[in-house]
N, CA, C and O atoms as a CHARMM CRD file, in Angstrom:
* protein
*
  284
    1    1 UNK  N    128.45300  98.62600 141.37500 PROA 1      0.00000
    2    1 UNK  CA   129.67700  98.69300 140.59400 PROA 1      0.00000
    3    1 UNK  C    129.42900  99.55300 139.37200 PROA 1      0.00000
    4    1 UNK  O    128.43100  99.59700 138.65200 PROA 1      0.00000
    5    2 UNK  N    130.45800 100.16300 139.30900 PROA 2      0.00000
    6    2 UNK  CA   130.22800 101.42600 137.64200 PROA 2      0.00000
    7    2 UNK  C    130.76200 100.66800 136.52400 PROA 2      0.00000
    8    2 UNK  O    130.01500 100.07500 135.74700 PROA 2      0.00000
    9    3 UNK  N    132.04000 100.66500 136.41400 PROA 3      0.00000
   10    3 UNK  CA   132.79100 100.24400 135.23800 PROA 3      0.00000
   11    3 UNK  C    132.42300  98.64200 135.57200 PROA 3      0.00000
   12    3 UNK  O    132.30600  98.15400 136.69600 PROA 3      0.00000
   13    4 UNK  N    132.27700  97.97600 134.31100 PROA 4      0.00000
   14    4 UNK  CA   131.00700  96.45900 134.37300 PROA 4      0.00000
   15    4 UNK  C    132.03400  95.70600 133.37800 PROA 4      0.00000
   16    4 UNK  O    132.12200  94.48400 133.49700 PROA 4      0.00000
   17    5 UNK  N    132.89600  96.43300 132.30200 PROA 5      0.00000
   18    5 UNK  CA   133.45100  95.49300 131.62300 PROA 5      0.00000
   19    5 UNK  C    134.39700  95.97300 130.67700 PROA 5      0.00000
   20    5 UNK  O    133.91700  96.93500 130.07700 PROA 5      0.00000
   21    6 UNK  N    135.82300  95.62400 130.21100 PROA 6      0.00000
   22    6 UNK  CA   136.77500  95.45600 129.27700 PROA 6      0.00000
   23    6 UNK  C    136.53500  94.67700 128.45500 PROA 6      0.00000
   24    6 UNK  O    136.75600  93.53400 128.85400 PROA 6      0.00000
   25    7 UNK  N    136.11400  94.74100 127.28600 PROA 7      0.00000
   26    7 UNK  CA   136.01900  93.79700 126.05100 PROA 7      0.00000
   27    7 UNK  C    137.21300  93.78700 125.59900 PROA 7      0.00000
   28    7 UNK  O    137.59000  94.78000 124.97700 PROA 7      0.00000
   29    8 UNK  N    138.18600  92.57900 125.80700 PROA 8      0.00000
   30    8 UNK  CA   139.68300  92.22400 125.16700 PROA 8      0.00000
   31    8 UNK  C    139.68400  91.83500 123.93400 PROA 8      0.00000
   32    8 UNK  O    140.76400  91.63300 123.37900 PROA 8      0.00000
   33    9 UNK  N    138.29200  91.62400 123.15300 PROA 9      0.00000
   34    9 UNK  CA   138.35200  91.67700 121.56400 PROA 9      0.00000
   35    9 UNK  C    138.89400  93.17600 120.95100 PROA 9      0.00000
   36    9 UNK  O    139.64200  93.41000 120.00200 PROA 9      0.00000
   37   10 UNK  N    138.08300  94.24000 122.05500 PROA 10     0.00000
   38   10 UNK  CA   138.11500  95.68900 121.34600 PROA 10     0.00000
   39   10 UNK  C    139.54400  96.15900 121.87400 PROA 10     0.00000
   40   10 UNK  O    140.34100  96.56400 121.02700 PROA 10     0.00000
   41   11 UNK  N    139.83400  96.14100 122.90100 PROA 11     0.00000
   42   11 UNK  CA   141.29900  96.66000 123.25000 PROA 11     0.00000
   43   11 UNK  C    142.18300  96.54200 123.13000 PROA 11     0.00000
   44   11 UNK  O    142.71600  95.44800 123.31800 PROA 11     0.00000
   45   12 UNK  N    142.89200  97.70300 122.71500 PROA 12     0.00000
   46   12 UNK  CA   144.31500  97.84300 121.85700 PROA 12     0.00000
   47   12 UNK  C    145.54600  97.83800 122.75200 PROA 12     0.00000
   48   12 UNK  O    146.69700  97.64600 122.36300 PROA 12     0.00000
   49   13 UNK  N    145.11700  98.09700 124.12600 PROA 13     0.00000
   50   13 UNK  CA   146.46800  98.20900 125.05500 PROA 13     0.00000
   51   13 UNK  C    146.75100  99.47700 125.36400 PROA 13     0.00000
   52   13 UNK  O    147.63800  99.69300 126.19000 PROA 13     0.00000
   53   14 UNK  N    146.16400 100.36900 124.85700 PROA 14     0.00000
   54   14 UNK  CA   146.87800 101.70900 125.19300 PROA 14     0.00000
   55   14 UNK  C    146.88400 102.41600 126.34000 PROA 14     0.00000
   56   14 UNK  O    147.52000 103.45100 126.53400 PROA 14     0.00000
   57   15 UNK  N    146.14700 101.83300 127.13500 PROA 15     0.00000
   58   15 UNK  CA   146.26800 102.23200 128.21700 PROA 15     0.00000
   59   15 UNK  C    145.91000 103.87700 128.70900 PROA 15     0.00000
   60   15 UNK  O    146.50100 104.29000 129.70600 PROA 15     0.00000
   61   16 UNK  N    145.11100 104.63300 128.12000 PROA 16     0.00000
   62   16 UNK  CA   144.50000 105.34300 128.12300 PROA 16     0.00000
   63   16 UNK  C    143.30100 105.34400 129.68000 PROA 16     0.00000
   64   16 UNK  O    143.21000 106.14700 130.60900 PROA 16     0.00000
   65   17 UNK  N    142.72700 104.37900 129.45000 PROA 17     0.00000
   66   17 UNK  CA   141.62400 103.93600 130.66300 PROA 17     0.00000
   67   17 UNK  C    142.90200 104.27300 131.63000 PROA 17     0.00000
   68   17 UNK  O    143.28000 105.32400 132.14800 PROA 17     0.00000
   69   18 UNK  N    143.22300 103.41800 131.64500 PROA 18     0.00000
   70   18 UNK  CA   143.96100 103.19300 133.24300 PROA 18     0.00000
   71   18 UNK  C    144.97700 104.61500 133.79500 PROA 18     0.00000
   72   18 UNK  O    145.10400 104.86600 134.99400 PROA 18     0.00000
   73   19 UNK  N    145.58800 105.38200 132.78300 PROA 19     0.00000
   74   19 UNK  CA   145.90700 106.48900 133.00700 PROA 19     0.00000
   75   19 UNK  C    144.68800 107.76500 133.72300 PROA 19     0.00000
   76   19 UNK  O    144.86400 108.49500 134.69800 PROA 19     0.00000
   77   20 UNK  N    143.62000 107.67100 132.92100 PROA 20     0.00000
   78   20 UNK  CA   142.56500 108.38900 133.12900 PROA 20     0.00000
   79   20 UNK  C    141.55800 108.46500 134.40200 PROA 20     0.00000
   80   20 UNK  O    140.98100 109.42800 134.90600 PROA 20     0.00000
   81   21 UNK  N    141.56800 106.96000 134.75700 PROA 21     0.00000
   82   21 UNK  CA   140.77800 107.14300 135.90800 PROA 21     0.00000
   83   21 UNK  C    141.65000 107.67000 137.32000 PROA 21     0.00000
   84   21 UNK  O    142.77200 107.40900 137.75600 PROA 21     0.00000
   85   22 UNK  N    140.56400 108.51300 137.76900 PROA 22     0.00000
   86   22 UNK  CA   141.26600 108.72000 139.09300 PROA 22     0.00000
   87   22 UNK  C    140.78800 108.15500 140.17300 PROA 22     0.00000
   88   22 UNK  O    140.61100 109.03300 141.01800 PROA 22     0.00000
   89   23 UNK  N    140.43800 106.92800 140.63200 PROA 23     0.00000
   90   23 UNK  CA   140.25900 106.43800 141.95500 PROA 23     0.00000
   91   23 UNK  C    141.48500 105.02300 141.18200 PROA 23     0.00000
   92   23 UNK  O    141.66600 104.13500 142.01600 PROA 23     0.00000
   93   24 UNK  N    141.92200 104.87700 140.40600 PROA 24     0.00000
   94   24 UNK  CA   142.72800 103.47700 140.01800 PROA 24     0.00000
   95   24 UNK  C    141.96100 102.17900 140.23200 PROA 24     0.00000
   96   24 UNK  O    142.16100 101.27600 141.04400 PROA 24     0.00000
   97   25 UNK  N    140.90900 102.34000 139.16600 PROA 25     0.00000
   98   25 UNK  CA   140.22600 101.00500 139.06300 PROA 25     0.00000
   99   25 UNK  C    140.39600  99.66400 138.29100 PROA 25     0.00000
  100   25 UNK  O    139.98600  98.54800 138.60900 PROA 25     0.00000
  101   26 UNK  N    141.32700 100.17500 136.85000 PROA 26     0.00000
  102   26 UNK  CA   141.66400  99.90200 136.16600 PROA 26     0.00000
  103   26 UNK  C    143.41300  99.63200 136.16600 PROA 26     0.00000
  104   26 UNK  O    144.27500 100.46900 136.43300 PROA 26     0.00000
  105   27 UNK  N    143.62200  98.10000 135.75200 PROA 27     0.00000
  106   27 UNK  CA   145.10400  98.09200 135.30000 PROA 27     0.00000
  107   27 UNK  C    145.54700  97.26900 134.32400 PROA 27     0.00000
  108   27 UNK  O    144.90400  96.91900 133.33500 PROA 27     0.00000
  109   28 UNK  N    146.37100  97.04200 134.53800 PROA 28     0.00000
  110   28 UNK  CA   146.84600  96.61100 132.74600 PROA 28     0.00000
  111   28 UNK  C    147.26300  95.09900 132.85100 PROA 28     0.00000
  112   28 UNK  O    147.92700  94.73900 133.82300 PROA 28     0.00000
  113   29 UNK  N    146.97800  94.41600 132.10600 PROA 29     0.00000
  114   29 UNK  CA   147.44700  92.53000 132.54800 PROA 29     0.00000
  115   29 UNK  C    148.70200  92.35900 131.74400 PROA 29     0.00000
  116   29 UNK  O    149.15000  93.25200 131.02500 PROA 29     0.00000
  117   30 UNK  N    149.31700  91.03600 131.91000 PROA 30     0.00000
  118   30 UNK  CA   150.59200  90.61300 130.98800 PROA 30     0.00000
  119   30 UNK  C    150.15400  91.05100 129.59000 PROA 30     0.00000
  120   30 UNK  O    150.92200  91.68800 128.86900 PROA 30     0.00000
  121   31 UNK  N    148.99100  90.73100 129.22800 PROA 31     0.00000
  122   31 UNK  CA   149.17300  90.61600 127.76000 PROA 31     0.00000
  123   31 UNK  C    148.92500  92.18900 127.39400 PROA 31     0.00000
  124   31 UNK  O    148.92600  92.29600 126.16700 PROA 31     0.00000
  125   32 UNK  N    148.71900  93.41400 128.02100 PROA 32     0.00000
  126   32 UNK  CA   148.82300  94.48400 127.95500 PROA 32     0.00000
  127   32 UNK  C    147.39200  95.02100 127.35900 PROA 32     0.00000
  128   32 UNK  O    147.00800  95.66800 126.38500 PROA 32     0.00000
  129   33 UNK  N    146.74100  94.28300 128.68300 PROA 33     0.00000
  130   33 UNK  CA   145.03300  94.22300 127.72500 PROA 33     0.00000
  131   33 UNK  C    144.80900  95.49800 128.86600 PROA 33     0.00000
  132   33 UNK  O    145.80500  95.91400 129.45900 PROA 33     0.00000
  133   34 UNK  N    143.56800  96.04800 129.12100 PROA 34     0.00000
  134   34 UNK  CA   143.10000  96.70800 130.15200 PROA 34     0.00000
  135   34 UNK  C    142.04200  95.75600 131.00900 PROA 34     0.00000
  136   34 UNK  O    141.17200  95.14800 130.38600 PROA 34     0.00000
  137   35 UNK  N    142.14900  95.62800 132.64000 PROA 35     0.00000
  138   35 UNK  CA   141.71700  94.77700 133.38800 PROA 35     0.00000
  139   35 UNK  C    141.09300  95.37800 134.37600 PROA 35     0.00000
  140   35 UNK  O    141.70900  96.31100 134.89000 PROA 35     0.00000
  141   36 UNK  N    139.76800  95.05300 134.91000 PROA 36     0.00000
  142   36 UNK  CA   138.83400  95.88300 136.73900 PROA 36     0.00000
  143   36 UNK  C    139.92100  95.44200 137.48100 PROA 36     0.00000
  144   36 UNK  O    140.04300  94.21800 137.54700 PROA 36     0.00000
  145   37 UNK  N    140.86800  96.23100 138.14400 PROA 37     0.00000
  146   37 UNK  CA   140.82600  95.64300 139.63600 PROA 37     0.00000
  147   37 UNK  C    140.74100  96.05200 140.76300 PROA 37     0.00000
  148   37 UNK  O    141.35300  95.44400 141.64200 PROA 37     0.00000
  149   38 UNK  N    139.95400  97.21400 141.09500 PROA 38     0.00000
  150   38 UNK  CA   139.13300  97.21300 142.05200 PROA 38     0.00000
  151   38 UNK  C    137.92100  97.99300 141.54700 PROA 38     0.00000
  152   38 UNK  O    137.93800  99.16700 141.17900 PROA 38     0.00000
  153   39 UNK  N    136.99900  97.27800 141.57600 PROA 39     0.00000
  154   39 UNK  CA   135.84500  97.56800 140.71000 PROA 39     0.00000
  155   39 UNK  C    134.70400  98.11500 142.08500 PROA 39     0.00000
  156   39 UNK  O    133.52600  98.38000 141.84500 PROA 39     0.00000
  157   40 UNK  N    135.24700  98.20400 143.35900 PROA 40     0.00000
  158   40 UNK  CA   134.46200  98.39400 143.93000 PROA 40     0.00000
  159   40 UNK  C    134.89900  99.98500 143.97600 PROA 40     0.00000
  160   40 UNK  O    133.91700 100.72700 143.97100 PROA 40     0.00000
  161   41 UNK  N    136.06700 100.60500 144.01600 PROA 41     0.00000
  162   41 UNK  CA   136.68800 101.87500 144.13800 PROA 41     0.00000
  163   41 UNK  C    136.01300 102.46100 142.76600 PROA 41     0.00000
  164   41 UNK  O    136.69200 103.41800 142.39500 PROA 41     0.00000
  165   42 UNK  N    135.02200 102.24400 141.97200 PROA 42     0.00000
  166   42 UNK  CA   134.77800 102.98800 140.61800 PROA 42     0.00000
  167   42 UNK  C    133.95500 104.33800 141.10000 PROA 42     0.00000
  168   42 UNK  O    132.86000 104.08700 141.60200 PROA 42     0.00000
  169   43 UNK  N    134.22400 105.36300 141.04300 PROA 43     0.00000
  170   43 UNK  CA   133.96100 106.63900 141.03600 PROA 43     0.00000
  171   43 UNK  C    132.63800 106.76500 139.97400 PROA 43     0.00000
  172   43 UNK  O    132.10800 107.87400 140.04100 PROA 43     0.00000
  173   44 UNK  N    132.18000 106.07800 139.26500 PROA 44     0.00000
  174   44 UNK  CA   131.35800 106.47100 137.60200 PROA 44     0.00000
  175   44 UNK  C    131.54000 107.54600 137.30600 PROA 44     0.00000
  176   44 UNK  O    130.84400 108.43100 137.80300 PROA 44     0.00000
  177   45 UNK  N    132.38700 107.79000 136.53100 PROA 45     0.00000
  178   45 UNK  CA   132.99300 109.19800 136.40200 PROA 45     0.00000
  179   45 UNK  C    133.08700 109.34400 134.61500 PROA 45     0.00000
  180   45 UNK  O    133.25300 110.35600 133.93500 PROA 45     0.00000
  181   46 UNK  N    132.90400 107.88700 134.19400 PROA 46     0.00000
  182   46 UNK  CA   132.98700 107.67500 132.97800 PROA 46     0.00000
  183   46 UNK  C    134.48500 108.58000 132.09100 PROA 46     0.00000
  184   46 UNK  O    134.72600 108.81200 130.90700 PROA 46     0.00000
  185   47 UNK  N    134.79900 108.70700 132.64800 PROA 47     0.00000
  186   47 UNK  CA   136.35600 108.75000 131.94500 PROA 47     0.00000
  187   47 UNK  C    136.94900 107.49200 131.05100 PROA 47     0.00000
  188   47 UNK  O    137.51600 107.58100 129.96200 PROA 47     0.00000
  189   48 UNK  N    136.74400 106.62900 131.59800 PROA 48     0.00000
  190   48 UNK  CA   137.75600 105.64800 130.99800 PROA 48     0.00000
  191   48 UNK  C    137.16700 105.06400 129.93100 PROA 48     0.00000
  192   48 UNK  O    137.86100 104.55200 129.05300 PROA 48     0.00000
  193   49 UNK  N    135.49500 105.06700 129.85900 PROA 49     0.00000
  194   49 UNK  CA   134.97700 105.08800 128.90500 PROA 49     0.00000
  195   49 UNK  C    134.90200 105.91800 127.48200 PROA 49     0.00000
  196   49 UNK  O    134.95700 105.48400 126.33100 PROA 49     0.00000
  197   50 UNK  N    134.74100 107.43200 128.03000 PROA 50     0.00000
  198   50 UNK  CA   134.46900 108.27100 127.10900 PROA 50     0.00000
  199   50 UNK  C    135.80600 108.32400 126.09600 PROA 50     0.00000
  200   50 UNK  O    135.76800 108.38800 124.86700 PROA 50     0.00000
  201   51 UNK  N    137.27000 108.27100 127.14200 PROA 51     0.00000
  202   51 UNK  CA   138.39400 108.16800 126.62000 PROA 51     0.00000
  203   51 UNK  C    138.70500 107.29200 125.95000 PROA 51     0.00000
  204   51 UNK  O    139.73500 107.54200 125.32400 PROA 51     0.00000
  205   52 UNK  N    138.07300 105.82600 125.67300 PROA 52     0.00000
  206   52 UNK  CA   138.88400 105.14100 125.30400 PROA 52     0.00000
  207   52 UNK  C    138.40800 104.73100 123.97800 PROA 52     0.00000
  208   52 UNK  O    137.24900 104.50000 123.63300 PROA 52     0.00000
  209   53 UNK  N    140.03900 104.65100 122.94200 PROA 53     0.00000
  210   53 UNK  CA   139.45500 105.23900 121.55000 PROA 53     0.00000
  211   53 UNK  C    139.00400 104.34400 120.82400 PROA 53     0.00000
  212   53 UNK  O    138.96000 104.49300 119.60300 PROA 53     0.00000
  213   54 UNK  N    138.45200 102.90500 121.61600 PROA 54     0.00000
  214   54 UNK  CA   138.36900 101.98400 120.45600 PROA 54     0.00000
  215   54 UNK  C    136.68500 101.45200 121.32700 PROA 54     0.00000
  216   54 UNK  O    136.06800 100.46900 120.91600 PROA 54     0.00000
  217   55 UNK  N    136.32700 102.06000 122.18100 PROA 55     0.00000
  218   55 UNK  CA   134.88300 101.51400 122.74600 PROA 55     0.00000
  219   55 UNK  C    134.59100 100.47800 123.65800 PROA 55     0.00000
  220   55 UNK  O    133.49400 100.09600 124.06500 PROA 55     0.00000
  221   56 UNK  N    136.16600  99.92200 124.02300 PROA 56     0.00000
  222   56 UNK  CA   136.08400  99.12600 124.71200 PROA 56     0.00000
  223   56 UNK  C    135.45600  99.00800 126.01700 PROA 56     0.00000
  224   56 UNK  O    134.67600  98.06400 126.13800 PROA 56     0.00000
  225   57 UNK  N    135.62100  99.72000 126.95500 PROA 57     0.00000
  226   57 UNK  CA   135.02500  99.97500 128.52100 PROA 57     0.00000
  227   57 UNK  C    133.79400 100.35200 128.28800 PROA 57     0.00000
  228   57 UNK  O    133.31500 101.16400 127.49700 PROA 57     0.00000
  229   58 UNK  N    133.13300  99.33800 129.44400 PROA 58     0.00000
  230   58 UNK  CA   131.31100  99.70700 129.12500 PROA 58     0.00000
  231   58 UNK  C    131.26800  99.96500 131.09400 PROA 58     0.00000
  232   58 UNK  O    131.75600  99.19000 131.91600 PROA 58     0.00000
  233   59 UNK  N    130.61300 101.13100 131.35700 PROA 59     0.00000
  234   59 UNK  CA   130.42200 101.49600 132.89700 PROA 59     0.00000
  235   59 UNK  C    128.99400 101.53600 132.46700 PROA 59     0.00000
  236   59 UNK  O    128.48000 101.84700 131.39200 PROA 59     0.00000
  237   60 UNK  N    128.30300 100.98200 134.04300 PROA 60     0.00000
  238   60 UNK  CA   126.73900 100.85900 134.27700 PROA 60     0.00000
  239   60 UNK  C    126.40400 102.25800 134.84900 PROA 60     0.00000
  240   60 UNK  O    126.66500 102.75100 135.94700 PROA 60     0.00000
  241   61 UNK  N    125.57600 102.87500 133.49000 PROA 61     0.00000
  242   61 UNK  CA   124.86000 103.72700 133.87500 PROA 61     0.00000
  243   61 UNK  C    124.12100 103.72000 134.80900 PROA 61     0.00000
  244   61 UNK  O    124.42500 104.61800 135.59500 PROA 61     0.00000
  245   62 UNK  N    122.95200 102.91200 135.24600 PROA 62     0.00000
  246   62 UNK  CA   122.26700 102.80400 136.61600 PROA 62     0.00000
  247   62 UNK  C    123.56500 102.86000 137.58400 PROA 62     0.00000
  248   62 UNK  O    123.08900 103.49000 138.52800 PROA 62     0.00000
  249   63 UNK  N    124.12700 102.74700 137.73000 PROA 63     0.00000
  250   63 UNK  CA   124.82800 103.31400 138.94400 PROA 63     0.00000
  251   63 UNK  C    125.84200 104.59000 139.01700 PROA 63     0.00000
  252   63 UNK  O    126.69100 104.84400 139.87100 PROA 63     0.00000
  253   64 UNK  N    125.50600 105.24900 137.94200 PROA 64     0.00000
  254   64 UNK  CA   125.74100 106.28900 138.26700 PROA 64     0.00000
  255   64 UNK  C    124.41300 107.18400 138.57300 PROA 64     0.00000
  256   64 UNK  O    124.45600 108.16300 139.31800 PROA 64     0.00000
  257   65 UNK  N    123.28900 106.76400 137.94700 PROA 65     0.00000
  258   65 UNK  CA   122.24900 106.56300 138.19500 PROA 65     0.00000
  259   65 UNK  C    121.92600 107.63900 139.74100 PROA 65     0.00000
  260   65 UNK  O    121.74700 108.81500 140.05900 PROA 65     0.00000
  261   66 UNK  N    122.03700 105.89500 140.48600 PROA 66     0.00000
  262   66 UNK  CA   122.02200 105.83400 141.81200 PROA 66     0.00000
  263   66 UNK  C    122.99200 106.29400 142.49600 PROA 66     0.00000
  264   66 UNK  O    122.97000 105.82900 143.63600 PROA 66     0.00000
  265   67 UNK  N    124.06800 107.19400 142.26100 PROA 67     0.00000
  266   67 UNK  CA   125.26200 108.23200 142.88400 PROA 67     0.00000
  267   67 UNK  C    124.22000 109.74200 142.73700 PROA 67     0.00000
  268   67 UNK  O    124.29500 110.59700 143.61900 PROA 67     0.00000
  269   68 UNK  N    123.41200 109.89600 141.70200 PROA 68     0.00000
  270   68 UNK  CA   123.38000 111.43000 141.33300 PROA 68     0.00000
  271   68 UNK  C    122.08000 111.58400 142.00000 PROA 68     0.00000
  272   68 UNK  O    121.87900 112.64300 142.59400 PROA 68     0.00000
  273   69 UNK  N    120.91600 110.43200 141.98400 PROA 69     0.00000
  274   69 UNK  CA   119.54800 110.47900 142.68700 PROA 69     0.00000
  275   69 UNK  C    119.83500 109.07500 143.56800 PROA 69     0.00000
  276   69 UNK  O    119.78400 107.91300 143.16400 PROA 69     0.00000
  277   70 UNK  N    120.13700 109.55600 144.83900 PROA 70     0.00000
  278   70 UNK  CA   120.14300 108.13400 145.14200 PROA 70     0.00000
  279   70 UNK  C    118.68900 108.00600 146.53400 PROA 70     0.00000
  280   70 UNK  O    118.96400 107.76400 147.70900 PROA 70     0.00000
  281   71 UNK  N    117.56400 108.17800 146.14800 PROA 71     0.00000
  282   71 UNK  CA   116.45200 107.91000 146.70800 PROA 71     0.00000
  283   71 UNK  C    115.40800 107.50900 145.34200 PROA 71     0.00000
  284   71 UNK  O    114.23300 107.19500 145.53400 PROA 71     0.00000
């Protein structure tokens, strides 16, 4: 799995992540937090990370890791 976590202390709602990624890993809950939901479709592409302006999204480097050398 790439993207590992939404911290709903740090997120503002803007929804930035979820616009940004392109496999749609990310979506948005009632309370207009940012949420994984399909965390297995994560590309590690780190978009939704790099984009997002408050630091919230943390993606596991080792697995992108293991996409770029994967022996």
């Amino acid at each position: 799995m790439g993207v590992e976590k939404v911290d709903w202390d740090l997120c503002n709602g803007c929804g930035i992540c979820v616009e940004d990624c392109p496999t749609d890993v990310l979506r948005m809950n009632d309370q207009s937090l940012a949420f994984i939901a399909y965390p297995r479709d994560c590309a590690v592409c780190f978009q939704c990370a790099t984009n997002c302006p408050v630091a919230a999204v943390r993606v596991n480097s080792l697995a992108a890791r293991e996409l770029i050398l994967p022996y």
